[in-house]
Wavefront OBJ file of the C-alpha trace (Angstrom):
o trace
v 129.043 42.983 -35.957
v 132.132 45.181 -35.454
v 130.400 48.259 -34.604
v 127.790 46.375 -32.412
v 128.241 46.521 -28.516
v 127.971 43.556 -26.158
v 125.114 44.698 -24.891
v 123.347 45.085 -28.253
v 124.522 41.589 -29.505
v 122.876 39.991 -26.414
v 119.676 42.082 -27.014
v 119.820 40.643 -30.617
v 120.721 37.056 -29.534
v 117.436 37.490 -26.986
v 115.043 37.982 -29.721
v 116.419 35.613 -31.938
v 115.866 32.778 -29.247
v 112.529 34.064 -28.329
v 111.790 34.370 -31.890
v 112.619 30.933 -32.535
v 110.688 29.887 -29.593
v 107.454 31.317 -30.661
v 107.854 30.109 -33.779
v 108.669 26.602 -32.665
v 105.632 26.348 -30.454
v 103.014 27.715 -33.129
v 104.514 25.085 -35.197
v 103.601 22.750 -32.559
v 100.296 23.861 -32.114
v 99.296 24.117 -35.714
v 100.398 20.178 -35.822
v 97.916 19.404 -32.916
v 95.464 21.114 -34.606
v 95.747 19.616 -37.949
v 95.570 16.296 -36.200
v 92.675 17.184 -34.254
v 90.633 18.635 -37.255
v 91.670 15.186 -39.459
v 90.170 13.240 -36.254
v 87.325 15.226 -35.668
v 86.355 14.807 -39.954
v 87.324 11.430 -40.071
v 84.645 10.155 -37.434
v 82.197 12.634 -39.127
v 83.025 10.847 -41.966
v 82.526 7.653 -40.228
v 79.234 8.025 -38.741
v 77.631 9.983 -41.980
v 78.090 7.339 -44.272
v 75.478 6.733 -47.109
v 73.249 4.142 -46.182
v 73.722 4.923 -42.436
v 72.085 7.937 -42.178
v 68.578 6.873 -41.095
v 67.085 3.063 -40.784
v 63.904 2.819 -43.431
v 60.967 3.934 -42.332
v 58.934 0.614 -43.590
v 60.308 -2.734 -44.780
v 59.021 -4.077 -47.887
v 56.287 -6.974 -48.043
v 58.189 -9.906 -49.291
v 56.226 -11.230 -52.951
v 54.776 -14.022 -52.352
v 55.362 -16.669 -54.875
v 53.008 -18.582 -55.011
v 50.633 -15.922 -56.164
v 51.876 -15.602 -59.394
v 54.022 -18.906 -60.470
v 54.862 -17.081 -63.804
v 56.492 -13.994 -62.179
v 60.107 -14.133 -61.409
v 61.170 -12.931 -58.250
v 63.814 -9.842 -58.541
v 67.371 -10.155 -57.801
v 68.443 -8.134 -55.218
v 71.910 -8.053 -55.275
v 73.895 -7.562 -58.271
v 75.755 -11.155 -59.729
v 79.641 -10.845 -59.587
v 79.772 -13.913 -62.092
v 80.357 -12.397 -65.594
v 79.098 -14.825 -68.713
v 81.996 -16.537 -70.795
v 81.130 -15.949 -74.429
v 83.195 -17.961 -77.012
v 85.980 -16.672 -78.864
v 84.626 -14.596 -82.172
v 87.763 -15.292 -84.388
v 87.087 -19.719 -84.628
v 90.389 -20.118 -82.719
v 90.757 -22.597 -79.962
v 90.958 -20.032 -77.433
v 94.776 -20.699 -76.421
v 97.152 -17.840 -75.433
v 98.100 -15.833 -78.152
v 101.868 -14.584 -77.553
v 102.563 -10.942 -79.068
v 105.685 -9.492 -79.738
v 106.913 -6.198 -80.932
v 109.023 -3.044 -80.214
v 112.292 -2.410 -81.029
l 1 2 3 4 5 6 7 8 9 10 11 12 13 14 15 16 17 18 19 20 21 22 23 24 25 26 27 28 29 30 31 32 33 34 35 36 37 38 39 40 41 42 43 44 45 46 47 48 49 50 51 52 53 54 55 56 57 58 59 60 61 62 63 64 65 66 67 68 69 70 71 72 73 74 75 76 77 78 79 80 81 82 83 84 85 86 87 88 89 90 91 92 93 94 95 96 97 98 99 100 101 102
């Protein structure tokens, strides 16, 4: 800086700031961009869903049942109840405490 004149040091100080400035405002725009694009694939997302795509093209007959009383008619929808099986070991089936480590 010693062998630097005044006007040189204000010429550098002018393209720092500008520098800075360009770099602050592709900064910005690269955030509104990335915001944009996360928009623009979230309601792509959205609307592509599976399942969503297209309605069917024919519904189903419903089975009728009195056709055939020894047919059962098919679940549907999967059963979120799970069986309870007895314990294997003959215990009661209380809580069992376990302890260990050191």
């Amino acid at each position: 800086m010693n062998g630097m004149a005044p006007g040189e040091l204000d010429s550098a100080r002018l393209r720092r700031d500008l520098s800075l400035l360009l770099r602050r405002r592709l900064t910005l725009y690269a955030g509104i961009g990335a915001a944009g694009f996360t928009v623009l694939l979230s309601v792509l997302a959205a609307t592509t869903a599976p399942g969503r795509a297209t309605p069917p093209a024919t519904t189903p007959a419903a089975a009728d049942p009195t056709a055939n009383p020894e047919q059962q008619p098919l679940q549907q929808q999967p059963s979120f109840v799970l069986p309870v099986q007895a314990p294997q070991n003959g215990s009661s089936g209380g809580p069992v405490a376990i302890s260990g480590g050191s």
